[in-house]
C-alpha positions in Angstrom: -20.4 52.0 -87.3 -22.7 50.3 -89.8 -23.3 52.4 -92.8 -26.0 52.4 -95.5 -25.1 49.2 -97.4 -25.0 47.4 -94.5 -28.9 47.6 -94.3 -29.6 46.4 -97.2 -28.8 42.7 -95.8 -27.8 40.6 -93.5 -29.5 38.7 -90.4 -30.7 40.7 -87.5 -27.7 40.8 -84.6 -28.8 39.0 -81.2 -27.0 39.7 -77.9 -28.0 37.0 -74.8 -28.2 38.3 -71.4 -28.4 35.3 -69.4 -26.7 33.6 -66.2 -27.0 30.4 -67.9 -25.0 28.8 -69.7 -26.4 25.7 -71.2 -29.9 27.5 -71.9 -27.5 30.5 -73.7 -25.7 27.5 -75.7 -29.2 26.1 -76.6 -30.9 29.2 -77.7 -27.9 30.1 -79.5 -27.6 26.8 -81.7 -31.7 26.9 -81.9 -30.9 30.3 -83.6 -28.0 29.2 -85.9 -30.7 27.3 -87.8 -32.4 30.5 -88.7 -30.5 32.4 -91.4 -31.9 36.1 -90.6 -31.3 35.7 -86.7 -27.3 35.6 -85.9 -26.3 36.1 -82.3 -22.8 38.1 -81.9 -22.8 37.8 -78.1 -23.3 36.8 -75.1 -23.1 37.8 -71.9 -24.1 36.3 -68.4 -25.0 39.1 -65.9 -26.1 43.0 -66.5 -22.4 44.3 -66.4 -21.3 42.5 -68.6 -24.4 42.6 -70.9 -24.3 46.5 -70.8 -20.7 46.4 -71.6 -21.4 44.2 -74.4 -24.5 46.3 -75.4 -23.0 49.0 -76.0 -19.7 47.7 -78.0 -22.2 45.7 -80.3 -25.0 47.8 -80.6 -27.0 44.5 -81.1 -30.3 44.8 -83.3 -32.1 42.7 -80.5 -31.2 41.9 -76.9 -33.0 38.8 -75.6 -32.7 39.0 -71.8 -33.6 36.8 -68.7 -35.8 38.1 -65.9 -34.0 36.2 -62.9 -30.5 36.4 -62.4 -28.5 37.1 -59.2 -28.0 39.9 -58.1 -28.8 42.6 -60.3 -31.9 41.2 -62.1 -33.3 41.6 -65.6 -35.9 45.0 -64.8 -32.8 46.6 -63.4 -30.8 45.4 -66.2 -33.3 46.7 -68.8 -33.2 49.9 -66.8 -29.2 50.2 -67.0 -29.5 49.4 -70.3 -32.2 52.0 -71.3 -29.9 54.6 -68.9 -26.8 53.7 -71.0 -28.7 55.2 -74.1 -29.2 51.6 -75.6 -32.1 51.7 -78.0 -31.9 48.2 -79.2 -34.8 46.0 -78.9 -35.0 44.0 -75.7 -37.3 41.0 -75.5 -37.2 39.3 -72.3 -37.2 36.2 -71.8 -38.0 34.1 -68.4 -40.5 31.3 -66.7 -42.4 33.8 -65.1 -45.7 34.4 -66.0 -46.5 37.0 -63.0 -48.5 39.9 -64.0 -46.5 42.5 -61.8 -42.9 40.9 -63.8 -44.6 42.0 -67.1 -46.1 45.1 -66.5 -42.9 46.1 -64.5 -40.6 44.6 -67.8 -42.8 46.9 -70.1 -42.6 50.4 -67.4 -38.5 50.0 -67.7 -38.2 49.3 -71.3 -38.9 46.5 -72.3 -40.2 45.6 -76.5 -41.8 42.5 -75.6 -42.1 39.5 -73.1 -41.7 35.8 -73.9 -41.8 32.6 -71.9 -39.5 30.1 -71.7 -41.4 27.0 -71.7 -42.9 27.9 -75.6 -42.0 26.0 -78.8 -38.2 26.3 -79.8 -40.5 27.1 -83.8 -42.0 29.5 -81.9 -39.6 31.7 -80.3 -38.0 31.6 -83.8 -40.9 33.3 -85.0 -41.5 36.1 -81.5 -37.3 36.9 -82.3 -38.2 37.3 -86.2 -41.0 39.6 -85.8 -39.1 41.2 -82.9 -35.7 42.3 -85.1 -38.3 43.4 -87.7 -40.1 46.0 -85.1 -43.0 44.0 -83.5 -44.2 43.9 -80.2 -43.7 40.2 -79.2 -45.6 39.0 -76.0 -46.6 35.3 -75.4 -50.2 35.0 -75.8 -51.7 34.5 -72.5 -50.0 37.7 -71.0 -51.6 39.7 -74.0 -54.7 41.1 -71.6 -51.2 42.3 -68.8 -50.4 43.8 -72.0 -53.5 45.7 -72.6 -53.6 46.6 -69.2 -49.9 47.9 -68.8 -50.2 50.5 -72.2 -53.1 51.4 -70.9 -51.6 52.3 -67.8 -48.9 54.2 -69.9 -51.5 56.2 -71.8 -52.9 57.8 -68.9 -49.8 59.5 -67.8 -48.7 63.2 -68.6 -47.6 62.9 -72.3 -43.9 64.4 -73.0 -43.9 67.3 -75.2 -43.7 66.0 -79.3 -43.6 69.9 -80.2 -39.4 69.3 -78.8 -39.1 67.3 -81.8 -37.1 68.2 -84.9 -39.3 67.6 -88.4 -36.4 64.5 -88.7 -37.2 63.1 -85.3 -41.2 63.4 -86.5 -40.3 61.1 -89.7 -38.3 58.7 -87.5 -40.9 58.3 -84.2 -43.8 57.9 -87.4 -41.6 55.1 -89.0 -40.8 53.4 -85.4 -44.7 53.3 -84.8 -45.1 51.9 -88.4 -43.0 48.7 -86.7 -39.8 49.6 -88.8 -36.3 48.3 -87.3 -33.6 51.0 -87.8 -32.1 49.3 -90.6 -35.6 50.1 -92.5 -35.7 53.1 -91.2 -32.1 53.7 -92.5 -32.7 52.5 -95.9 -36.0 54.5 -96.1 -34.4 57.8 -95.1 -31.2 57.3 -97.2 -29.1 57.5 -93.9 -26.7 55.8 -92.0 -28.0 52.9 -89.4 -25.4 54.9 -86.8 -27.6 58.4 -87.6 -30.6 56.7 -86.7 -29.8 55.3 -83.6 -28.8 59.0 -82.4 -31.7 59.9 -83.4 -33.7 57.4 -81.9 -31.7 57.6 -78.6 -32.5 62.1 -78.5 -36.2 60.8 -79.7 -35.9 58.7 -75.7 -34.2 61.6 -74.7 -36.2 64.6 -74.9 -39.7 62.6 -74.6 -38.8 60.6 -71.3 -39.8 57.3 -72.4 -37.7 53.9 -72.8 -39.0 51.6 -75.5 -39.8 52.1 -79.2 -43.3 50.4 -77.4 -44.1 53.9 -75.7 -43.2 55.6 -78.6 -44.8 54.1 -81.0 -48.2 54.9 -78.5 -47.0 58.3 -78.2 -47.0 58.2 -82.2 -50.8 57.0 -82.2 -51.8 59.1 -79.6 -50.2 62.4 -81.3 -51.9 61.2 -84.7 -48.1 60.8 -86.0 -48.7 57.0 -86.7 
């Protein structure tokens, strides 16, 4: 379990979920060139990705969208189901507005095409491990539409929140990555992410994305 001087530095951890292998090899070395991305593993269908999920508690999961058969919305959803509250970005050709706004509804921290610059994606995974939502820029109106969507469900209850679980759900809505929140707090990484997984828990959503909206709408942001 990471502890408080592990926050402090160090590149964001990256786990590939993806049922290729020489697109995982070139992501992988286009990463290796970027000293505060590292990838510690890899993994090329969901059971294996969950499995390796949960033994690496990755700071960022960057998953495909189309692999056989279990796929990558009912990957994010066994990931999400498994209590994993790393980030997940996925990443896939398809542009279709029913992939993204289904990817967002199960979990998902942001959305990214394959065919964009390697320089980039560099960039999307940077501001991703740091607590952004990253979404390529001509799916940003599915974007808009799918919160939206979100926001007009019935809100979970923030009153079943302990005064610990406020500061963390206002910190995840400031964009902070657990290690921030961590160092912030003066606590463990490994306390945060219980806290963070209770914080999915009790308010029935699956990405820091929903509860960072949940933040804003409750005026915790």
């Amino acid at each position: 379990m990471n502890t408080e001087d592990n926050n402090k530095s160090g590149p964001a951890s990256i786990l590939l979920i993806d049922d290729h292998p020489l697109l995982r090899k070139g992501v992988k070395q286009l990463i290796e060139l970027d000293s505060e991305l590292l990838v510690t593993g890899e993994a090329s269908d969901a059971e294996e990705g969950v499995e390796k999920a949960i033994q690496l508690e990755p700071d960022l999961i960057l998953l495909d969208l189309n692999m056989p058969r279990i796929n990558g919305i009912e990957t994010l959803k066994l990931l999400r189901d498994a209590g994993i509250t790393s980030r997940v970005v996925v990443f896939t050709v398809s542009d279709n507005e029913e992939d993204v706004i289904a990817a967002l509804k199960a979990g998902a921290d942001g959305y990214l095409l394959k065919d964009m610059e390697p320089e980039e994606l560099l960039t999307n995974l940077n501001q991703a491990a740091n607590g952004k939502m990253v979404i390529s820029e001509r799916l940003s109106t599915v974007l808009a539409q799918a919160l939206q969507s979100n926001r007009k469900r019935t809100g979970p209850d923030i009153n079943s929140l302990s005064p610990r679980e406020k500061q963390i759900i206002k910190l995840i809505a400031g964009g902070l990555p657990n290690k921030l929140i961590a160092r912030k707090l003066n606590i463990t990484e490994g306390t945060v992410k219980v806290h963070v997984k209770h914080l999915f828990k009790k308010l029935h959503l699956r990405s820091r994305v929903e509860v960072a909206v949940l933040a804003v709408q409750e005026g915790l942001g």
